[in-house]
C-alpha positions as CSV (number, residue, x, y, z in Angstrom):
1,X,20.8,-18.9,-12.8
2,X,23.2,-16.4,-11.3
3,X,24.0,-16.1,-7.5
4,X,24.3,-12.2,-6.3
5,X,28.4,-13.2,-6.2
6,X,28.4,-14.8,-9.7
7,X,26.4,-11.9,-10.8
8,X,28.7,-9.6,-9.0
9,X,32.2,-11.0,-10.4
10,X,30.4,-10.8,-14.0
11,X,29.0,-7.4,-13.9
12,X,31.3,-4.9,-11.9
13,X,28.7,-1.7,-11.3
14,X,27.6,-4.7,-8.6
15,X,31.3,-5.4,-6.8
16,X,30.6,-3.4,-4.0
17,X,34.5,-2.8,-2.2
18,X,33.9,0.8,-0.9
19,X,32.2,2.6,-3.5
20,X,34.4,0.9,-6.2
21,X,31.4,0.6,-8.5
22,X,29.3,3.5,-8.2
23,X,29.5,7.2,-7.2
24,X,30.5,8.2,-3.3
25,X,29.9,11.7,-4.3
26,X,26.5,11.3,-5.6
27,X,22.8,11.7,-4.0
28,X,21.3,9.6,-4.6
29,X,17.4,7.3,-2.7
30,X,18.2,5.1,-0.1
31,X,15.8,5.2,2.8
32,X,13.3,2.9,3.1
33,X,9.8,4.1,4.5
34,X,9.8,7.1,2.2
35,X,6.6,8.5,1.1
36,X,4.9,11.5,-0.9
37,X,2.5,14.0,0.8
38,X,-0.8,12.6,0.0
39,X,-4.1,11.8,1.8
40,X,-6.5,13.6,4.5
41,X,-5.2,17.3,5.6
42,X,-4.6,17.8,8.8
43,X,-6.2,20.7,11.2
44,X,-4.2,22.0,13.7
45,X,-6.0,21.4,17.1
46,X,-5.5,24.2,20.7
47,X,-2.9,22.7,22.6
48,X,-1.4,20.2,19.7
49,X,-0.4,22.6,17.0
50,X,3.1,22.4,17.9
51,X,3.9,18.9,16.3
52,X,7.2,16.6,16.5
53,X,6.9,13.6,14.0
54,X,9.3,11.1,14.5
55,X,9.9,8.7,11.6
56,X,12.3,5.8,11.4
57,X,13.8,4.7,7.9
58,X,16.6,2.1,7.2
59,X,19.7,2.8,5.3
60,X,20.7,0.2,2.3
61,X,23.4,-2.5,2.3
62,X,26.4,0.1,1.9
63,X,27.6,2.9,3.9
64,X,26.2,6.7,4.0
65,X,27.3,9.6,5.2
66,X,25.7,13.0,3.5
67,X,22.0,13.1,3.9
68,X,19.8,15.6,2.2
69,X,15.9,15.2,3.3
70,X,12.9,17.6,1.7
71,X,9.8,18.8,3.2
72,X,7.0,19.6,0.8
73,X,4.7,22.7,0.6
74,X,1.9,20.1,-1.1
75,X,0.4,16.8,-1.6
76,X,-1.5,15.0,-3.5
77,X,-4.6,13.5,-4.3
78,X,-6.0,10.2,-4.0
79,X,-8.5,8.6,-5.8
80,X,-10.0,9.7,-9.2
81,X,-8.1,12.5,-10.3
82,X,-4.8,11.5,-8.6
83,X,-2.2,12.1,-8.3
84,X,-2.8,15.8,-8.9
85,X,-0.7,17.8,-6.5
86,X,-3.5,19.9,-5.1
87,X,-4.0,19.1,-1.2
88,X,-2.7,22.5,-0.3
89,X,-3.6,24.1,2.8
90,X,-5.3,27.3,1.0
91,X,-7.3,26.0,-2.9
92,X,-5.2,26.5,-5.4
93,X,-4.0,30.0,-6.8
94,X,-4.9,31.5,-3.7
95,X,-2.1,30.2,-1.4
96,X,-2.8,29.7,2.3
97,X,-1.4,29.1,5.7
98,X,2.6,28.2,5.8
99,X,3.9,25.7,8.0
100,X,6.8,26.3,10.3
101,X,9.6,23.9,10.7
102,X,10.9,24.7,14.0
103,X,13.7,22.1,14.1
104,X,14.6,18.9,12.5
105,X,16.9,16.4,13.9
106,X,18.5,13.1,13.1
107,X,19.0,10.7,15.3
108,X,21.8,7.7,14.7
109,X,23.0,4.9,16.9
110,X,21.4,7.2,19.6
111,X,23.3,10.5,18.8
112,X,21.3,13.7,17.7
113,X,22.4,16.0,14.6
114,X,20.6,19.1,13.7
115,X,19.7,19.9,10.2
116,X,19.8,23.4,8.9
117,X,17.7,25.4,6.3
118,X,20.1,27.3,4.0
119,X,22.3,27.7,7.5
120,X,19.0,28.6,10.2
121,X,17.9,25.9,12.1
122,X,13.9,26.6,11.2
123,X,12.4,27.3,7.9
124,X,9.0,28.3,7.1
125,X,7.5,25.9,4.3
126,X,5.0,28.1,2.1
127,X,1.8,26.7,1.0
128,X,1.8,26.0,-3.2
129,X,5.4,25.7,-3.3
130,X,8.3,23.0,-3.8
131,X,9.3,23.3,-0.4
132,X,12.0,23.6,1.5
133,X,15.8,21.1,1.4
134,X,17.9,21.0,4.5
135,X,21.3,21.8,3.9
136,X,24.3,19.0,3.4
137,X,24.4,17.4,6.0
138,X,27.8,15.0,6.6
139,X,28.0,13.1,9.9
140,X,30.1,9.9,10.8
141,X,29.4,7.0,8.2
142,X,25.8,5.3,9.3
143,X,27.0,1.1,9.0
144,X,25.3,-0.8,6.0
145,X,21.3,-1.6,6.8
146,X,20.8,0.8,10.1
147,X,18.3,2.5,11.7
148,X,18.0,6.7,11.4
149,X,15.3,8.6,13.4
150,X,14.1,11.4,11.8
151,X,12.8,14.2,14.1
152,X,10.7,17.3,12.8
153,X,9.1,19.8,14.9
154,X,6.8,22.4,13.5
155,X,3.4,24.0,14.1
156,X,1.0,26.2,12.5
157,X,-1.7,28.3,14.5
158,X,-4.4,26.5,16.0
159,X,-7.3,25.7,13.0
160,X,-4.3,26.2,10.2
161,X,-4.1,23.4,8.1
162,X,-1.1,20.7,8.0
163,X,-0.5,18.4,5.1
164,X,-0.2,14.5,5.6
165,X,2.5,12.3,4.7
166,X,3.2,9.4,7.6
167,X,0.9,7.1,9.2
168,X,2.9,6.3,12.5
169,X,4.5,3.1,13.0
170,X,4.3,2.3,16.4
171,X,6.0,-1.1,16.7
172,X,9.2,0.4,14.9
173,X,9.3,3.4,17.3
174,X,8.1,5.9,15.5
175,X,6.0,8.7,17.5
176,X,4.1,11.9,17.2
177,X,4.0,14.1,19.8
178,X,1.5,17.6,20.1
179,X,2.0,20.6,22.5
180,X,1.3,24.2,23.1
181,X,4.7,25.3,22.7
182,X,7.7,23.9,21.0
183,X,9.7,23.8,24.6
184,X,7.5,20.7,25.8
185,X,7.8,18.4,22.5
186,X,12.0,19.2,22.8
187,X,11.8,17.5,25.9
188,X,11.3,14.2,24.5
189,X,14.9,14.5,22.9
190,X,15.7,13.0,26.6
191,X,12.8,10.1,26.4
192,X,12.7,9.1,22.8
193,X,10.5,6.0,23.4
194,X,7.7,8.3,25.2
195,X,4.1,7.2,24.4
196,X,2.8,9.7,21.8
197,X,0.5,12.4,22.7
198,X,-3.1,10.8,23.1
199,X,-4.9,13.0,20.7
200,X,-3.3,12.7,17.8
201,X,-2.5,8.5,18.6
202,X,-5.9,7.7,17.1
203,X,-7.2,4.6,15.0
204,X,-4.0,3.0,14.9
205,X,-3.8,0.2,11.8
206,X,-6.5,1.2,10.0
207,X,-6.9,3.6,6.6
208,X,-8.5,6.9,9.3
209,X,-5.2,6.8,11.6
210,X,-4.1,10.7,10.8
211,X,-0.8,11.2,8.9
212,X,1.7,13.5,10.3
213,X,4.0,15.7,8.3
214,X,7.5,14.5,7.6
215,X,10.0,14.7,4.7
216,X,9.4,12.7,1.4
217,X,12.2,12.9,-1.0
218,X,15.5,11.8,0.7
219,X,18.8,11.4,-0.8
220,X,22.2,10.5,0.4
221,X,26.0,10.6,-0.4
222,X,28.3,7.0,0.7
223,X,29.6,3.7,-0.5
224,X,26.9,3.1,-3.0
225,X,28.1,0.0,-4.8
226,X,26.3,0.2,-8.3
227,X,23.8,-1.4,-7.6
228,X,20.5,-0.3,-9.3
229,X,18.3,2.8,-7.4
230,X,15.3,2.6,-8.2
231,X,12.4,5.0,-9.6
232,X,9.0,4.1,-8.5
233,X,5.8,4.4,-10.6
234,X,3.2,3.3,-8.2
235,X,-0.6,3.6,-7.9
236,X,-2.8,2.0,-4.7
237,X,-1.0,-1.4,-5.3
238,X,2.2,-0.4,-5.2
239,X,1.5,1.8,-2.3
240,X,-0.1,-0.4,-0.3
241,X,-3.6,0.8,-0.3
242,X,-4.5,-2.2,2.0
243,X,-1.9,-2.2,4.4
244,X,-1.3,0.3,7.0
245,X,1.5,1.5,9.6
246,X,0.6,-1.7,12.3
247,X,1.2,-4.4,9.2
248,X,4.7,-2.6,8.4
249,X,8.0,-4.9,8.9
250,X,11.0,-4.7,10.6
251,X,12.2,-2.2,7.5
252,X,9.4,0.3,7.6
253,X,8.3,-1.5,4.3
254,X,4.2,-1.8,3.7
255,X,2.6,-3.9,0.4
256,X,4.2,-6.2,-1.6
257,X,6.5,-3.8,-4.1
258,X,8.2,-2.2,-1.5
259,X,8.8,-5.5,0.2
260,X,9.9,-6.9,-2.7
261,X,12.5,-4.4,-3.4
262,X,13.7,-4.4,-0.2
263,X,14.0,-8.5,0.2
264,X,18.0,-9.2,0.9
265,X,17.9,-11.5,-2.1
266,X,19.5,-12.2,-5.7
267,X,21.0,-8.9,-6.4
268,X,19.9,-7.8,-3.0
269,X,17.9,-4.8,-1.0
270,X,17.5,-2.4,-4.0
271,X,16.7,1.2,-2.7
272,X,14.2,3.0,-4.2
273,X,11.7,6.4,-4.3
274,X,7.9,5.3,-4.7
275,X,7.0,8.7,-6.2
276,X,3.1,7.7,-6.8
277,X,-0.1,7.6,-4.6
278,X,-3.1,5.5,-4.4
279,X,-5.6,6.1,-7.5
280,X,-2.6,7.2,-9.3
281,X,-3.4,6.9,-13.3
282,X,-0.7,6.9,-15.5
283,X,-2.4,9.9,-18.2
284,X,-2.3,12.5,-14.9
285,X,1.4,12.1,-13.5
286,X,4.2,14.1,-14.3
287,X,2.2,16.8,-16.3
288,X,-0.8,19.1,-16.1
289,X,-1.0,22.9,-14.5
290,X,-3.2,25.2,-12.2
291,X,-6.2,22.5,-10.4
292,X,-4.7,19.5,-12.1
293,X,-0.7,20.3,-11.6
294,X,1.2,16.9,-11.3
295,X,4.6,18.1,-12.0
296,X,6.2,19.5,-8.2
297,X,7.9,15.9,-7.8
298,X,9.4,15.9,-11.1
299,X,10.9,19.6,-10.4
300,X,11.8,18.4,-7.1
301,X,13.8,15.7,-9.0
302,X,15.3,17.9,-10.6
303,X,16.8,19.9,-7.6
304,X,18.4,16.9,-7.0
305,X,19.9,16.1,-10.6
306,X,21.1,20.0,-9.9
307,X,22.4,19.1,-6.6
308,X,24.1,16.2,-8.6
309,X,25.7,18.7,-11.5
310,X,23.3,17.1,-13.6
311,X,23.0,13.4,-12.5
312,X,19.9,11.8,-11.5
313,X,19.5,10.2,-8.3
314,X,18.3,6.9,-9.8
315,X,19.4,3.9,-12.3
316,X,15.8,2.9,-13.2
317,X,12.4,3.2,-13.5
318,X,10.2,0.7,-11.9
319,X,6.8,0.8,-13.4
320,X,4.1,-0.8,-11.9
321,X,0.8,1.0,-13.0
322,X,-1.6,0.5,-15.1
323,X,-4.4,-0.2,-12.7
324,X,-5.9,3.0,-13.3
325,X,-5.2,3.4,-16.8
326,X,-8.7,1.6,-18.4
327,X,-10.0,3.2,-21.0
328,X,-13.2,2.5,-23.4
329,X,-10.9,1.4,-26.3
330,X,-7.5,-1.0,-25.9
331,X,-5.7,2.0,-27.8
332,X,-7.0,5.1,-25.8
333,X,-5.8,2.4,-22.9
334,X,-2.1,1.6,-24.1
335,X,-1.4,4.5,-26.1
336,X,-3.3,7.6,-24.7
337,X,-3.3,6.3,-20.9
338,X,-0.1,3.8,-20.6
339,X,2.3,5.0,-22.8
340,X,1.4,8.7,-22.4
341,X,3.6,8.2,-19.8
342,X,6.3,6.4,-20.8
343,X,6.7,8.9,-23.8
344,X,7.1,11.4,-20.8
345,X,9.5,9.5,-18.6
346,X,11.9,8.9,-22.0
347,X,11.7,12.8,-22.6
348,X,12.6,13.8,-18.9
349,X,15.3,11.0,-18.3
350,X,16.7,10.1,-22.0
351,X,18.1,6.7,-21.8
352,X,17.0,5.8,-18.3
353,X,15.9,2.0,-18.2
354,X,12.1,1.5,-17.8
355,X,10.9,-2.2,-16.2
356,X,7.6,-2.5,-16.0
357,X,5.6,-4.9,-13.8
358,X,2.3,-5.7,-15.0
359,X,-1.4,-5.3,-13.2
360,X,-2.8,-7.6,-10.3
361,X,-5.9,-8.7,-11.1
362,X,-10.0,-7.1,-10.9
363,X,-12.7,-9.0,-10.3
364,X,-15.3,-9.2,-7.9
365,X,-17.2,-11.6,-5.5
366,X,-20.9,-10.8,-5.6
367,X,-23.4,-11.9,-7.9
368,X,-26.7,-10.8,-8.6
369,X,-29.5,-12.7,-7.6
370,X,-33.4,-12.5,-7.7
371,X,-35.1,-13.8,-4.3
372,X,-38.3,-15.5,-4.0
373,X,-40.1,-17.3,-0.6
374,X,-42.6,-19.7,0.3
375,X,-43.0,-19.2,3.9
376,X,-39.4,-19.2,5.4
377,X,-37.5,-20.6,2.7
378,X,-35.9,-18.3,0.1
379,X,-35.0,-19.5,-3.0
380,X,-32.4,-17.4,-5.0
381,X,-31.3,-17.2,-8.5
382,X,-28.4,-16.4,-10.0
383,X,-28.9,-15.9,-13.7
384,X,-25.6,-16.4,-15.0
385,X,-25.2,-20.0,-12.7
386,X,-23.5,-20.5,-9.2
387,X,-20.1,-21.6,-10.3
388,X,-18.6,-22.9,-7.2
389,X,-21.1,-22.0,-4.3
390,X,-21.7,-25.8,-2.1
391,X,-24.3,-26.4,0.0
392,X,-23.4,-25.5,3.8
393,X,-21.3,-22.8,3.1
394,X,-22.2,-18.9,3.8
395,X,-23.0,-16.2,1.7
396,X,-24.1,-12.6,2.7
397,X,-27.6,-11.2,1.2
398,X,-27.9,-7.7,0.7
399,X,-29.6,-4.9,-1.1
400,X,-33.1,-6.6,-0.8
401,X,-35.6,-3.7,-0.1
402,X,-37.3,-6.4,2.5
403,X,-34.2,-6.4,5.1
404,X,-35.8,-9.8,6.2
405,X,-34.0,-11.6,3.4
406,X,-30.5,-9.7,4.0
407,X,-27.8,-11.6,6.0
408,X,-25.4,-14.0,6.6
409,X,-26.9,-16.9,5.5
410,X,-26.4,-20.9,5.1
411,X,-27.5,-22.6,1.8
412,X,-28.5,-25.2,-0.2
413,X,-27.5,-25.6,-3.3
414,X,-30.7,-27.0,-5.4
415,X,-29.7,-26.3,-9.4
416,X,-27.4,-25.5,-11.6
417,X,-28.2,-21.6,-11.0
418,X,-30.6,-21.4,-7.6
419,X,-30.2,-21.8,-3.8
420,X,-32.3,-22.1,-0.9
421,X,-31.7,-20.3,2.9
422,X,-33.9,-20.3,5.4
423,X,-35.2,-17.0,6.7
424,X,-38.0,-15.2,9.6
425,X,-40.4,-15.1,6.3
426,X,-41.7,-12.3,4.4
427,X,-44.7,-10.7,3.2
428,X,-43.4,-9.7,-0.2
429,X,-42.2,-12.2,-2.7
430,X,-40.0,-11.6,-5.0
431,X,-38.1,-9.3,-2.7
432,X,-37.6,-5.7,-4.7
433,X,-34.1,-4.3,-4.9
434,X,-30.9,-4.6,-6.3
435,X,-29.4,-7.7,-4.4
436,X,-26.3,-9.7,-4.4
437,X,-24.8,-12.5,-2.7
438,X,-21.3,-12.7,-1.7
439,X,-19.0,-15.3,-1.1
440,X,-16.2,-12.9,0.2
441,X,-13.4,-14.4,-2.1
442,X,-14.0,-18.0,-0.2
443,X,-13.3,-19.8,-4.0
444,X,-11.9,-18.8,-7.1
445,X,-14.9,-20.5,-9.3
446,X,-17.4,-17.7,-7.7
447,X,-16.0,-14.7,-9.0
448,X,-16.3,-12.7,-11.9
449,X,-14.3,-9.7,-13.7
450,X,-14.7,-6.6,-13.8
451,X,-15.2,-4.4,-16.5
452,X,-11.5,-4.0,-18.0
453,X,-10.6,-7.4,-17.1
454,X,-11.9,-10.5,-18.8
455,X,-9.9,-13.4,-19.4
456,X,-8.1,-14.4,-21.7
457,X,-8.3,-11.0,-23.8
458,X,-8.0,-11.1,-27.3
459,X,-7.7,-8.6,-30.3
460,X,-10.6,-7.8,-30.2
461,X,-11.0,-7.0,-26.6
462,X,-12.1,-3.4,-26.0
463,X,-11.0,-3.6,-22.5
464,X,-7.5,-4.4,-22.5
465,X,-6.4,-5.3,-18.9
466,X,-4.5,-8.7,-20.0
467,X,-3.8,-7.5,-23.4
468,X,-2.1,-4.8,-21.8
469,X,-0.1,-7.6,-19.8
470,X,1.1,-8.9,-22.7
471,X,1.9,-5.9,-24.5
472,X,4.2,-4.9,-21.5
473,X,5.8,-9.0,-21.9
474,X,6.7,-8.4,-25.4
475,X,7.7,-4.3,-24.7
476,X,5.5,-3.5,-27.2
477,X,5.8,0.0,-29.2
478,X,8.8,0.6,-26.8
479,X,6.6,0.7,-23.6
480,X,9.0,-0.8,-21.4
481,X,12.6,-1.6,-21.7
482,X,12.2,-5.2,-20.1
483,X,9.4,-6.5,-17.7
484,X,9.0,-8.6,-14.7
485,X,6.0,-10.4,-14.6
486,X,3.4,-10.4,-11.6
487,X,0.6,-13.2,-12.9
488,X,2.1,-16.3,-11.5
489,X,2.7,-14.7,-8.5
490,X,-1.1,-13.4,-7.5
491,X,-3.3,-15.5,-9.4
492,X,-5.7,-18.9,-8.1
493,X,-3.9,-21.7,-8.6
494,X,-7.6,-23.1,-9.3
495,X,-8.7,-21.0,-12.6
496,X,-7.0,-18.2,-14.4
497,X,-7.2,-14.9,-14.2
498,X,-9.0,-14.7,-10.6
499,X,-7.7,-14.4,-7.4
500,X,-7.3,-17.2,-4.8
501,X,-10.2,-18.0,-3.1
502,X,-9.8,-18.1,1.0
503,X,-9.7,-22.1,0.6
504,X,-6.3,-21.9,-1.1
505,X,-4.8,-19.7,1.4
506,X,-2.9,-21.4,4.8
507,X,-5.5,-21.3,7.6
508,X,-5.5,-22.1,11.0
509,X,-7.9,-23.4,14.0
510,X,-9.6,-22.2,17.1
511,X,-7.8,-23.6,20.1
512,X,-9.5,-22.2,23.0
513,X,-13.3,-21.2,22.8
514,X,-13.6,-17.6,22.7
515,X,-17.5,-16.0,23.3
516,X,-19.4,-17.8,26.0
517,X,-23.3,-16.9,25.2
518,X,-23.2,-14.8,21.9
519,X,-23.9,-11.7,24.2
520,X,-21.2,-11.1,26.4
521,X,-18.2,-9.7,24.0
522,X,-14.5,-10.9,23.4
523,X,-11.1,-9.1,22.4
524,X,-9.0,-11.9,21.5
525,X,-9.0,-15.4,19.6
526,X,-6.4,-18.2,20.8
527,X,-5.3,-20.0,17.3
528,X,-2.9,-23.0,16.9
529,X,-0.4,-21.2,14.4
530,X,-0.9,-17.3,14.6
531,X,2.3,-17.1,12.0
532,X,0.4,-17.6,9.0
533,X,-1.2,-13.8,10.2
534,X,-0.2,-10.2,10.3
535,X,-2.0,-6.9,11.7
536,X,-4.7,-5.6,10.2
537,X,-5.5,-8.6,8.1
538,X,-9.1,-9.1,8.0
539,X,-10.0,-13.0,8.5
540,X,-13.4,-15.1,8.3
541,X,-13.6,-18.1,11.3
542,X,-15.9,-21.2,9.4
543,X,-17.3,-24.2,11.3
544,X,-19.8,-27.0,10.4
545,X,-19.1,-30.5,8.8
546,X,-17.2,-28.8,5.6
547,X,-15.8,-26.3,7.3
548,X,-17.5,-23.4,5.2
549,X,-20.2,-22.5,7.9
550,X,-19.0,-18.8,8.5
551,X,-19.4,-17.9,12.1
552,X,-18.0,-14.1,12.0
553,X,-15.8,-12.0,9.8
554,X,-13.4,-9.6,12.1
555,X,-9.7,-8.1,11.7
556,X,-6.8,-8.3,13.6
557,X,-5.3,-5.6,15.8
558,X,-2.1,-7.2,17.1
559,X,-0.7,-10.6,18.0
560,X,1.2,-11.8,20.1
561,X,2.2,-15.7,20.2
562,X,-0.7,-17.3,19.1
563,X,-3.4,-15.0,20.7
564,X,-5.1,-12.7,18.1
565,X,-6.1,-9.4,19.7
566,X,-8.7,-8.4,17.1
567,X,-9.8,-4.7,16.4
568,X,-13.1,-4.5,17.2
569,X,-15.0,-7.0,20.2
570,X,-16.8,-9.6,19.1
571,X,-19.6,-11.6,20.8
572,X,-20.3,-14.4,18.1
573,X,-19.8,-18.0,19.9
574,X,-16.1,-19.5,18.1
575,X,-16.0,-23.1,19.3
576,X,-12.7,-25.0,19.1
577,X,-11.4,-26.5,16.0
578,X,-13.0,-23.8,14.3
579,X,-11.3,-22.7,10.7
580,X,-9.7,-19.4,10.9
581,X,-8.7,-18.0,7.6
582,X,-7.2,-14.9,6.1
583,X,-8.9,-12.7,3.8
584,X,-7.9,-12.2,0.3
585,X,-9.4,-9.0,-1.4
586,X,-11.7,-6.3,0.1
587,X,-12.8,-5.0,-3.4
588,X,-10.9,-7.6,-5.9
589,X,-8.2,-5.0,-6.3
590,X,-6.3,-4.2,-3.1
591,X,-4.6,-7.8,-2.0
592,X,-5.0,-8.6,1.9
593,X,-2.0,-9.1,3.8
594,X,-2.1,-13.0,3.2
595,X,-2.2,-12.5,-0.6
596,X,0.8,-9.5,-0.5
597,X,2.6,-12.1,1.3
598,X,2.0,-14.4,-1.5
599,X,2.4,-11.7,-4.5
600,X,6.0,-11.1,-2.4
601,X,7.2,-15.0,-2.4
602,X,5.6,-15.2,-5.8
603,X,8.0,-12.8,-7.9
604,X,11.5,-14.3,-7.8
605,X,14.4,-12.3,-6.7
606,X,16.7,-13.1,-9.3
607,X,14.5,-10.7,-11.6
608,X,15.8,-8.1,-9.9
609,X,18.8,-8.2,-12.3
610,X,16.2,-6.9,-14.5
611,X,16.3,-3.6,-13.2
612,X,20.5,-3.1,-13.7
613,X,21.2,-0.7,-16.0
């Protein structure tokens, strides 16, 4: 296998030497952190509505100089029908309030340089629009891999509407400030490490911390050595649906794409535009008009490419949905969904390089049951048999009409399909409801696929998830150009096509008591090895002889050495030497931060030369 200076020596577009194998007078992506407008719009609140959002990205492994950053007058949706670009501030066809940009700095190795609007240092971005580019902008060459603030003031009227794009990252020195007047937020030119303004600092790590306006598409003149830039098709997954502005690293990077990308290895950090958003289905992007329009990104790429006299300002296209793209046939899937796409992509950029990277995996955790007591013991069936569940261990009851029979509860395992737990008793048997239990993704033998998802898929499998996968392997009907596989890299090491269950993740123990009476509440847990964690991973603590007794299911806020600070307090007794282990799945889609980590070290980096044009 090639090293990155084999690799370099062989193929020169890779020799670096000032620019020698690419274009020093080309835009083209290279900030990390970048993002597109998408998510909850923001309300402009009295005596906030003025607004400096302070964002920090990281430049790639060459020199830039000329910088070029957008703000948009748009963003997009989330979830079923994304990523339609209709989060606008009035409904579409009836445009509403404008936001003002009253200034917009950058700040390098601790120097501020103003950007300008077609030569005025404001510019008013109109609702239903493109937006808005700052002018060239050519300041002393920013060194390979640094850090570059980016500073925007702006404000609406109070109650006007603001659209989202950055969650803050704190840790990295990112900030958001609100006033009543844009005097007070300049101020903070002189203390750029200020606390950010209270109100708008709110739910920090977590999926309901507001997003602050900022610019999305970024481009940049310098040294680019050849390597490939890189084109980002991304849904939920590779935008990190799970992972949230405390869990970001030292890069700005969130989720296992990005990460990956940006990893100094093989051909090293490859810079890239993630142009998608979560629920992002491959049959809605880059088309539609009016209330489903999903084409202002691609126009906005193509004010770059003019900007460029006709050059893009990528090398390739990185591909990674497909999540969203299930349909109730395998060829509406591949060919009406998938390759709809892909059709459009080799239209728009003829002769671009596509590499796809097949889906994670769907499945879920819960089975139903039917419940039946005799005094205070339950006995629960599971008609399509337990697979995996062991007596001692915990599984959560719900949906039982009788809320007696709900809970966290300890069983034993007395069939081949059926359970016992102990309960207060009941005076209905069966219980009435729908009702599951849940083994919260503790082993890979409990769970079960989802629709669109059953291994191994076959030809004549309606669903197609898998088939899909290896459609994408062998680039069939021209879907892909080459393909870097993700299935080794996410899947149980115990049964195929499943996630890992908790018990094949690292875990770690309990080292000082935390709770004293199971009333009196606690905000952090003292662990032997608090490495094997990250923010806002959710984790389950298990005791008894087996260790699968859980005793309380939390998520962490921050650590700090080996003491957890957890989000939310917690009063439920942890005895040393109890089993603290990371989460894997919320919903058998979104990987936890334990399993991104995983899907990251997973994928090697020498596919990356996969991606060179």
């Amino acid at each position: 296998m090639m090293n990155a200076i084999s690799l370099a020596l062989a193929n020169p577009m890779l020799s670096g030497g000032g620019g020698a194998g690419g274009d020093p007078d080309r835009y083209m992506f290279f900030a990390t952190r970048n993002r597109m407008p998408s998510g909850n719009i923001v309300t402009a609140a009295s005596g906030t509505n003025y607004v400096c959002s302070k964002i920090v990205v990281n430049t790639p492994q060459y020199k830039t100089r000329t910088f070029r950053f957008h703000l948009s007058g748009f963003a997009s949706t989330e979830g079923g029908n994304s990523p339609q670009e209709t989060v606008v501030t009035g409904t579409i066809g009836t445009p509403g309030n404008s936001v003002v940009a009253d200034s917009m700095f950058i700040r390098a190795a601790g120097v501020f340089y103003q950007c300008t609007f077609a030569g005025l240092n404001t510019v008013t971005v109109a609702d239903q629009t493109n937006g808005a580019w700052t002018d060239e902008l050519t300041i002393p060459d920013i060194a390979p891999e640094s850090e570059i603030e980016i500073w925007l003031f702006y404000h609406t009227a109070v109650g006007e509407k603001i659209w989202p794009v950055y969650r803050i990252q704190k840790h990295r020195g990112e900030r958001v400030w609100g006033a009543g007047d844009l005097a007070t937020l300049l101020a903070f030119k002189d203390t750029p490490l200020a606390d950010s303004t209270a109100a708008l600092d709110s739910n920090y790590a977590t999926v309901t911390q507001p997003q602050y306006y900022g610019p999305d598409f970024m481009v940049a003149k310098g040294d680019w050595d050849g390597r490939p830039i890189v084109l980002g098709l991304v849904d939920s997954i590779g935008e990190a649906r799970q992972q949230f502005s405390a869990a970001a690293d030292a890069r700005g990077n969130l989720g296992w794409f990005r990460r990956w990308l940006d990893r100094d290895g093989g051909i090293g950090r490859i810079p890239h535009l993630m142009i998608g958003m979560p629920g992002a289905g491959s049959v809605r992007e880059y088309t539609g008009t009016g209330t489903a329009i999903a084409t202002r990104r691609r126009d906005i790429i193509r004010e770059i490419e003019a900007f460029n006299n006709g050059t893009l300002p990528f090398t390739v296209v990185a591909n990674q949905m497909g999540q969203n793209d299930t349909a109730a046939s395998y060829t509406a899937f591949f060919n009406t969904n998938y390759r709809s796409l892909v059709g459009r992509f080799r239209t728009e950029y003829p002769g671009v390089r596509i590499v796809a990277f097949p889906p994670l995996g769907r499945t879920v955790s819960t089975r139903t049951v039917t419940l039946t007591s005799v005094g205070t013991v339950v006995t629960a069936t599971i008609a399509s048999g337990i697979n995996g569940l062991t007596t001692g261990q915990t599984v959560s009851i719900s949906g039982a009409a009788q809320t007696e029979y709900n809970g966290n509860v300890v069983i034993t395992v007395t069939g081949p399909n059926s359970f016992t737990y102990n309960f207060a008793g009941s005076a209905t048997s069966p219980a009435t409801g729908t009702i599951t239990a849940n083994d919260l993704y503790l082993r890979a033998s409990y769970q079960s696929f989802s629709a669109n998802n059953t291994w191994p898929a076959d030809g004549t499998d309606a669903s197609g998830k898998w088939r899909l996968r290896a459609d994408i392997l062998a680039k069939t009907s021209a879907c892909c150009d080459d393909a870097i596989d993700t299935y080794a890299a996410w899947v149980s090491g115990e049964r195929d096509g499943v996630w890992p269950g908790m018990l094949e993740l690292s875990s770690t123990v309990v080292t000082v008591q935390s709770g004293t009476d199971g009333v009196a509440t606690y905000t952090t847990i003292e662990v032997a090895d608090a490495n094997i964690f990250g923010p806002e991973q959710e984790i389950s603590t298990y005791t008894g002889p087996d260790g699968l007794a859980r005793l309380s299911t939390t998520s962490i806020g921050s650590i700090s050495g080996n003491t957890i600070t957890i989000s939310i307090p917690r009063s439920t007794v942890l005895p040393v030497g109890s089993i603290v282990r990371p989460s894997v799945t919320p919903d058998g889609v979104h990987p936890y931060g334990a399993v991104i980590d995983r899907v990251l070290g997973g994928i090697p980096q020498s596919e990356k030369t996969k991606l060179i044009p």
